[in-house]
N, C-alpha and C positions, 0 to 999 in steps of 0.2 A: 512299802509297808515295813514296820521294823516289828521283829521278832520278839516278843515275848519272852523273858528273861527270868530268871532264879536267883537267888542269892544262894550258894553254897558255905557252910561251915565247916572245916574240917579237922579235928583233932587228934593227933595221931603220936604212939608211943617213939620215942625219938631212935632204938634201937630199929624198929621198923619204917624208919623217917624212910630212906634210899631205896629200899624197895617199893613203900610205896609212890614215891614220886614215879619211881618208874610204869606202876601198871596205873597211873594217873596219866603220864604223855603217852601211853599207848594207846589210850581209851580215848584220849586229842577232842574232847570238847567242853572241858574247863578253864575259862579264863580267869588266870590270877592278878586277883585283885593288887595293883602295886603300893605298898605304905606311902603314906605323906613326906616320910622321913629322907625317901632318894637318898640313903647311903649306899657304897660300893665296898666292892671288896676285892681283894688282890686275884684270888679268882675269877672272878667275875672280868677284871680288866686285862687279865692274860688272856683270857676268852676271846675278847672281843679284840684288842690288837691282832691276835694269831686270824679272826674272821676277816677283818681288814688287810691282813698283809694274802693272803689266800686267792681275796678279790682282786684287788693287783698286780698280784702273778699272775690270775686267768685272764683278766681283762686287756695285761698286756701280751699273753701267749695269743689272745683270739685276734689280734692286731697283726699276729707273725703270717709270711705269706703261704701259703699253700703251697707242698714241693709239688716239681712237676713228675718227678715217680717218688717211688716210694720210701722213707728212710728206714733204713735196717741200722743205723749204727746204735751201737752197744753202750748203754750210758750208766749202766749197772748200780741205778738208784731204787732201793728198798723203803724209802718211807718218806712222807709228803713232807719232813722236815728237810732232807733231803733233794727233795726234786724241788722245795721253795730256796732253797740258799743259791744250788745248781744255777736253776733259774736265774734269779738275782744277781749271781753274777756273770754269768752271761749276759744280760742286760747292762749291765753297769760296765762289763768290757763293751759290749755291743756301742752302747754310748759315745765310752772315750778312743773307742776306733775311729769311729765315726767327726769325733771333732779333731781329730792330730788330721786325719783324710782333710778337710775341709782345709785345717791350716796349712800343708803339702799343698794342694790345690793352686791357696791362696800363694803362697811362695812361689810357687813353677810360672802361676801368671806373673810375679814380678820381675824373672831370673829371665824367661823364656824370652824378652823382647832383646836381651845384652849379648845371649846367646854364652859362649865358655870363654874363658881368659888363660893368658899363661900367665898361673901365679911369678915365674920367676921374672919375666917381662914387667911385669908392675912393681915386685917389689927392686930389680933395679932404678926403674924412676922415682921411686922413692929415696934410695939414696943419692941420687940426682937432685933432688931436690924439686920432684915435681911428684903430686898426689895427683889420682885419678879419682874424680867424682863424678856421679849417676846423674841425669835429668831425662823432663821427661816436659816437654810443652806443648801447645797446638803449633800445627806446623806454618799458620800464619805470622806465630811469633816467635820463630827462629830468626835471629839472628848473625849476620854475618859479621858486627861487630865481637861476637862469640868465641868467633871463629880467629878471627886478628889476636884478640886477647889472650883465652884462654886455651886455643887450639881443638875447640870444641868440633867435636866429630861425629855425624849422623850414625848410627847401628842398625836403628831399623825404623822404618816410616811406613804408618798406615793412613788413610784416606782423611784422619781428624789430628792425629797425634803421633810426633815425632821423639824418640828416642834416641840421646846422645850421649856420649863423655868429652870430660873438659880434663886438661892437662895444666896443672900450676900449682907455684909455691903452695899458695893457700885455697882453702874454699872458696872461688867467685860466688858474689852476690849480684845471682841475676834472676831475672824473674821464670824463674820456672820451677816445678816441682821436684825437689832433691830425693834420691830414692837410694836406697841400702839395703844391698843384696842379701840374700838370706845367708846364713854360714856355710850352709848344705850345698854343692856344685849341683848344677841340674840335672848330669845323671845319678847324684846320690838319690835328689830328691824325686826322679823316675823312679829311682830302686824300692824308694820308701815308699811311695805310692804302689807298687805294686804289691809289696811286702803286706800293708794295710789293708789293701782289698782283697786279698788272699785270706788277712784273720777276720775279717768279717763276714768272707764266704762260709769259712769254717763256724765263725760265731751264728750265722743267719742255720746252718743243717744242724747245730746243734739243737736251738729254739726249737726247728719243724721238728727234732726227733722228741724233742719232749712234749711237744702239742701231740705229735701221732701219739707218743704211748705211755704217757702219763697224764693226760687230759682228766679223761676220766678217772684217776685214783684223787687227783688235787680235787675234783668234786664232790665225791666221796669224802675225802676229808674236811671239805668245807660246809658239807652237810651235817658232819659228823660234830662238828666245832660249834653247828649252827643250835642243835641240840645242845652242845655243853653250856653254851649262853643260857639257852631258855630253862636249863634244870639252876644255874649261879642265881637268875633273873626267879627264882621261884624262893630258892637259901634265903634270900634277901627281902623277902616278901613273906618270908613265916616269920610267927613269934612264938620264943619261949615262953610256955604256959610250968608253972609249979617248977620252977630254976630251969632248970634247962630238962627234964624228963619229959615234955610234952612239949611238940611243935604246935602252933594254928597256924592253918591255910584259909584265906576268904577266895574265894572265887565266884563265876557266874555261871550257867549254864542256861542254853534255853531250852524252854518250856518240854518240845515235842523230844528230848534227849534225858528227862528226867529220869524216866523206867529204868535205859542201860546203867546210869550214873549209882539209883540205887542198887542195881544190881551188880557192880562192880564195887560199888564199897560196904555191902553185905556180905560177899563174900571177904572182903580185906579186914573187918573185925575193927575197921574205924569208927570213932563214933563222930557221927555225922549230923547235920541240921539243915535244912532245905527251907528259907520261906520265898516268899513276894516282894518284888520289890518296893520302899517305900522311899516316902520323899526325903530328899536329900541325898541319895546314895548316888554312887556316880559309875549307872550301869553301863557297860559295853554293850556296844551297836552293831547289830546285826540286819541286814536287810533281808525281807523275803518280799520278793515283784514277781510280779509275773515274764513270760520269756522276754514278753515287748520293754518293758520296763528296766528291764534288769541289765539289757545291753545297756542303756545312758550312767548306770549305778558310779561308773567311773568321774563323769561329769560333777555328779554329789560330792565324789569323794574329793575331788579338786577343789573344792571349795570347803567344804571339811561335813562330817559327819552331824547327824541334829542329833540332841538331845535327845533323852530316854519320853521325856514329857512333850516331846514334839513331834510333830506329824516327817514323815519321809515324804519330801518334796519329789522325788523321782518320777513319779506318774505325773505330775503334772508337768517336770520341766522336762520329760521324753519326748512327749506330744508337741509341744511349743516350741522347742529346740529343733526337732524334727521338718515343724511348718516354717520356721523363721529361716535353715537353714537353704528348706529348695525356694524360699522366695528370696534369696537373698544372692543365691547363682542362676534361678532364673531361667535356665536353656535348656531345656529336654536332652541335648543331645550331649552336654556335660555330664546331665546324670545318668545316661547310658555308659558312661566311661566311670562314670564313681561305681555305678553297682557294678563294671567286670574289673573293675581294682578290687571292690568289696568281696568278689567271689574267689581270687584271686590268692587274696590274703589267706580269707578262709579254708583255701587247701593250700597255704603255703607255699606257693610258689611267686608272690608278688615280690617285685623291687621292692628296697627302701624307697621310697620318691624323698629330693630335695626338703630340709625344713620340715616336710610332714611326715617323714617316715616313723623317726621315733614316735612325733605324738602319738601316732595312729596304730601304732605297732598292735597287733593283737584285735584290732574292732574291727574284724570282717564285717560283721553280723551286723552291727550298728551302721557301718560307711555302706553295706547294701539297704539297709531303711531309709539310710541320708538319698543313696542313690535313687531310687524308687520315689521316693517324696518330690526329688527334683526333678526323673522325667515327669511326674504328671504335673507338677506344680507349672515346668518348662513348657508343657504344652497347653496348658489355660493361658499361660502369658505367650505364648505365639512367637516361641523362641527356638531353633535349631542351630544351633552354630554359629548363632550370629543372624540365622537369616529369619527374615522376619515370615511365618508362615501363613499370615495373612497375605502382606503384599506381594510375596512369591505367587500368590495362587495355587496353592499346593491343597487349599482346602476352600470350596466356591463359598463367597459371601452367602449364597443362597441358600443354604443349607444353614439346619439349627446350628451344628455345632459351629460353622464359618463365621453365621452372624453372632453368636456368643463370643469365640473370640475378638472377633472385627469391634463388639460394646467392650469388652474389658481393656482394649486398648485406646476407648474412647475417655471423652470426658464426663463428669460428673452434669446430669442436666443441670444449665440454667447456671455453668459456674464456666472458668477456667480450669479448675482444677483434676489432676486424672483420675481416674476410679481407680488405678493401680496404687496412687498415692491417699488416697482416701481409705483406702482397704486398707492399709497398713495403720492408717490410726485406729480405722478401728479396730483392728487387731491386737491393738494396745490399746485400746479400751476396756476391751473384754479380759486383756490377761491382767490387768491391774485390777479393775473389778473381783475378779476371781483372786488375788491376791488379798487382797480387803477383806473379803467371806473368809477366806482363808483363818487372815491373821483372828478376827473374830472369832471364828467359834475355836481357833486353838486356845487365847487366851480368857475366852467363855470357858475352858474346860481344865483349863491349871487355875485360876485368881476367882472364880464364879462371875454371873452376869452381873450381879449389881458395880463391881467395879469396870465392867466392858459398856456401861450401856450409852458414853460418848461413843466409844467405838461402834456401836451398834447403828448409832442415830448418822454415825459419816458413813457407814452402808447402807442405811434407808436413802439417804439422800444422795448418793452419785449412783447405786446398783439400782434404785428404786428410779433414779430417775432420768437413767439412760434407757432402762428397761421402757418405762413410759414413752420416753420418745421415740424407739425405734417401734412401739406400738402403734404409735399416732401415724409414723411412715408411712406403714404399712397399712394404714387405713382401718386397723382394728379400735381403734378409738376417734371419737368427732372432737372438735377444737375446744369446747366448751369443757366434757368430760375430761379432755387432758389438761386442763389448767387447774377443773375441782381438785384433780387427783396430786397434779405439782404442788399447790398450795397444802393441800394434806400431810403431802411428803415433807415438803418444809418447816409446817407449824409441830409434826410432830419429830425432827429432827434437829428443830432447832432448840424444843425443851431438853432433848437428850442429850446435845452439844452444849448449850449454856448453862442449863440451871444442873443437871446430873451428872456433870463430870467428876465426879467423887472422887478423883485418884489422879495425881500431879504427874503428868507422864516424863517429868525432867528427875524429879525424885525419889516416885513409884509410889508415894506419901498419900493417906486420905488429907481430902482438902472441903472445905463445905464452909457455906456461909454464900447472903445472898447478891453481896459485892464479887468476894473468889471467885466465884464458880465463872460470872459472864466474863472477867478479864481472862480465863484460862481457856476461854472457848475462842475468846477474839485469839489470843494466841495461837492456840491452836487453828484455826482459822488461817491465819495466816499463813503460816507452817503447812499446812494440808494444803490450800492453792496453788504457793509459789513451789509445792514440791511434784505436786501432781501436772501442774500443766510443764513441766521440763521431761516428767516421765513419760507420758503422753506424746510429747514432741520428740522422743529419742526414740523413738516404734518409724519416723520417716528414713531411718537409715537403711531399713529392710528397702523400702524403694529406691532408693539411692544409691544404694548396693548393686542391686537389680538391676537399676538405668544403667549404671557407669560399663558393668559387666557386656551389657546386651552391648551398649554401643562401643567398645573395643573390639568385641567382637566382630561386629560388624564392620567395622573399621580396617581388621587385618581382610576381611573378607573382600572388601573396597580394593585394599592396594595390591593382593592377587588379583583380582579382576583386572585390574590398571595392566598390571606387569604379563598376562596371558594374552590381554589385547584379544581385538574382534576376529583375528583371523584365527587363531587355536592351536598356532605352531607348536610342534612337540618341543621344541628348545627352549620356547616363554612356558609352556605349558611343565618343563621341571622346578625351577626356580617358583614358580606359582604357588604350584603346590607345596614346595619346601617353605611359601610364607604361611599357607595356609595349616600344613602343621603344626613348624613353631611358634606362628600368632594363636591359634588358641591350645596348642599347651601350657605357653604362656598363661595365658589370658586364664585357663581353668586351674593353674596352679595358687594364684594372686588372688581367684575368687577365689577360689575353696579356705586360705588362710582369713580372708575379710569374713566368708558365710561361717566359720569355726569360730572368729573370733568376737564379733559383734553378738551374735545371736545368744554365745554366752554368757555377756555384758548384760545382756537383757533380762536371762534369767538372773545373773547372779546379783545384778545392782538394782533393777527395777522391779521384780518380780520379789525379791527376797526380802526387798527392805521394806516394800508394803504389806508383805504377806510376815514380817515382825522376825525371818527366817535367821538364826543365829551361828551354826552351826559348829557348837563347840563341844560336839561329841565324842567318844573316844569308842574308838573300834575293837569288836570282838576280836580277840587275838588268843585264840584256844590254845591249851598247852598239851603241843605233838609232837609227835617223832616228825622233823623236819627232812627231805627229800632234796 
């Protein structure tokens, strides 16, 4: 549900402008309305560079390692301008340590195969009239021609690659790699390497003494900056009323927050104006769901916020998101591992897991309903690990619940087809359906009905007449009665499709006349079939999802069996189990991104686009003291 909203006016003497901004972000549930105009101000962009350079310093301190005891050194910084520069460059030497290290490295490997030289031995043969050059080839193409010529001499030879020097007037031109020593001898270049790893030991307990004990002040300051934004972010967003002697402030506020609001700008001597929101304003969104609903709020928000004039999709894409998701992993015994991740979370002590950590960061509470949904959903599908708990025998065919599972894993009478794959169309039957009512009575309650009543007449005809047929299934209607009633449904859906279309849905335009109206239905028509049977058929990934999962599963479980063999030796019996691990941690890692990612697909493309879902709202962002 979305919360019910205010318009605030606020007009205030400019000498008590700063004050009152202030007992405004303490009181933190007015949002300021922002001008069209998006100008900035020099303020405002100090602000915001200083909250950028802030995040940077912490995001690269929380990357520094953890000492193994405690740092006591003395770094005698007093102010977060201070511990950021500090910071910074430390970092910036930490860097360039770190790349002269790599290039030392890289030198020591080029010098280390030559070994040392006596300079004055070399530079006699150069007045000699012989220069000594470096190579370096495979040792299948050494040469003893090399050797005759240029008095070419092995140094050091390894198992692929031979290192030598050649002696003569000039550079030979032979085929091998020429190499040129570094300037550095190789105990300088030991020297420097140690010298290197030394300021970086020193650079690395600097970082941890600033992460120990100025952590928390750079947050402090970051909160503090975070605020000075949102007061710049307010300057910017009043207007001089009567030259500059009077600020206005617009903001929002909702409904159940009105009392404190007047009772804070009663006593402030503002003069104030409070109405209802009306059309065209462009109110901020607030959600209020219930516990269940409220975990997915984040899902909404990924796809973006609805409209003031729009329904909160939330309840319904909780529930379906929910169902899509344990049909879509399938295994009971997955979702006994998602809900002790889910409980995990929720007291803070789970892993990051690979890939899903971030997303998931934070949704205990949601990833235990995911889990929960997938054990029961895992064991209507007859799934533990892979193993099938029908054919295991773990639960007797004879028994209701055995023989329940034993038909859902059968076929549909009288077809080929699975009832597992069959449930899942109709499952996208029903949530398109439900998408349709949806978009109807939203757009019945912003535009009135007489411009919905095509829209009305393409829900009498697919919700009227699904609904019929699964009546007639079921035996509550005889063959006769369900054809008066399809025929019903059609004569009287087909006036509200052809001739009442009064509203061009490509230009939003009234349209009438008695040639219009049937070419905009055929259109529409068309449009509506080849859209809806693709949507329809994109509901079979939930079992294909399902299939693929179950049988990899199954499949690691196959070549443990293979690899433990009949006899049960404890030596096959490790490796076994090390397949039987990492095949379905695997295997529940690879599901859980396909059951996150698909399921959302479903809500956000198939679900949203029938149900008319736009979501180009703009979220409540109250003005408070930020933490």
């Amino acid at each position: 549900m979305i919360t019910k909203m205010k318009k605030v006016n606020l007009l205030v003497f400019h000498q008590e402008y700063n004050e009152f901004l202030s007992q405004l972000q303490n009181l933190g549930v007015v949002h300021i309305q922002e001008l069209e105009s998006g100008s900035t101000s020099e303020e405002f962009e100090q602000a915001k560079a200083k909250y950028e350079q802030y995040a940077q310093v912490l995001a690269s301190l929380d990357k520094v390692n953890e000492p193994v005891e405690t740092v006591n050194k003395a770094l005698n910084l007093s102010t977060a301008e201070q511990i950021v520069k500090f910071t910074e460059e430390q970092l910036e030497t930490q860097s360039e340590v770190a790349r002269q290290a790599e290039n030392t490295q890289k030198e020591l490997a080029i010098a280390t195969p030559f070994g040392e030289f006596d300079a004055a031995k070399v530079e006699a043969l150069a007045q000699a009239g012989y220069q000594m050059n470096l190579f370096a080839c495979p040792v299948a193409k050494f040469s003893q021609e090399w050797v005759d010529a240029f008095y070419a001499t092995p140094v050091t030879e390894t198992d692929s690659t031979v290192y030598f020097v050649t002696f003569s007037p000039e550079k030979p031109a032979i085929d091998a790699e020429s190499i040129e020593l570094p300037a550095m001898s190789i105990p300088e270049l030991q020297a420097k390497a140690e010298t290197l790893a030394a300021q970086a030991g020193e650079v690395e307990q600097n970082l941890q003494a600033v992460k120990a004990q100025y952590s928390s002040a750079l947050q402090a300051a970051q909160a503090e900056n975070k605020n000075a934004i949102q007061v710049s972010k307010v300057h910017l967003n009043s207007q001089d009323v009567a030259g500059d002697k009077l600020k206005l402030v617009e903001g929002w506020i909702p409904e159940e927050k009105e009392a404190d609001v007047k009772s804070m700008l009663d006593a402030s001597g503002a003069y104030y104006e409070i109405r209802e929101a009306q059309k065209g304003d462009n109110v901020p969104i607030k959600f209020k769901n219930d516990w269940y609903s409220k975990m997915f709020e984040r899902l909404t928000k990924m796809y973006g916020f609805p409209s003031y004039n729009e329904w909160d999709p939330t309840p319904i894409v909780a529930p379906f998101f929910t169902l899509f998701f344990a049909i879509c992993m399938g295994d009971a015994g997955y979702g006994l591992l998602i809900t002790l991740y889910g409980l995990l979370d929720m007291s803070g002590k789970a892993k990051k897991v690979p890939i899903l950590g971030e997303m998931l960061e934070g949704c205990g509470s949601m990833i235990c309903a995911l889990g929960v949904a997938t054990t029961v959903i895992g064991f209507f599908l007859g799934t533990f690990f892979g193993i099938n708990i029908v054919e295991a025998g773990w639960i007797p065919q004879t028994t209701a619940i055995g023989s329940l599972l034993a038909w859902l894993q059968g076929k549909v009478p009288g077809t080929s087809y699975s009832i597992q794959m069959a449930a899942a169309i109709c499952i996208g039957v029903v949530h398109i359906c439900l998408a349709m009512v949806v978009k109807a009575a939203l757009y019945t309650k912003k535009e009135g009905f007489k411009s919905q009543i095509s829209t009305w007449g393409w829900v009498l005809l697919i919700v009227g007449g699904v609904i019929t047929g699964v009546m007639f299934l079921f035996g509550a209607m005889d063959q006769n009665t369900t054809v008066m009633v399809l025929i019903g449904i059609g004569a009287v859906s087909a006036l509200a499709i052809y001739f009442l279309n009064n509203v061009d849905r490509l230009t939003s335009k009234p349209i009438a006349g008695i040639f219009i109206n049937p070419l905009a239905g055929l259109y529409d028509t068309y449009n509506m079939a080849s859209g809806l049977m693709g949507d329809v058929l994109s509901y079979i990934r939930l079992y294909a999802l399902c299939l693929a999962g179950g049988m990899l599963g199954g499949a690691f479980n196959m070549i443990g069996d293979m690899v433990r063999g009949d006899e049960g030796s404890i030596l096959l019996l490790i490796p076994a189990i090390l397949i039987y691990v990492v095949g379905h941690l695997f295997n529940l890692l690879m599901s859980a991104i396909s059951a996150f990612v698909h399921p959302l697909r479903l809500n956000f493309v198939e679900y949203f686009k029938n149900a008319g879902y736009e979501g180009k709202g703009t979220a409540y962002n109250p003005f408070n003291v930020k933490k």
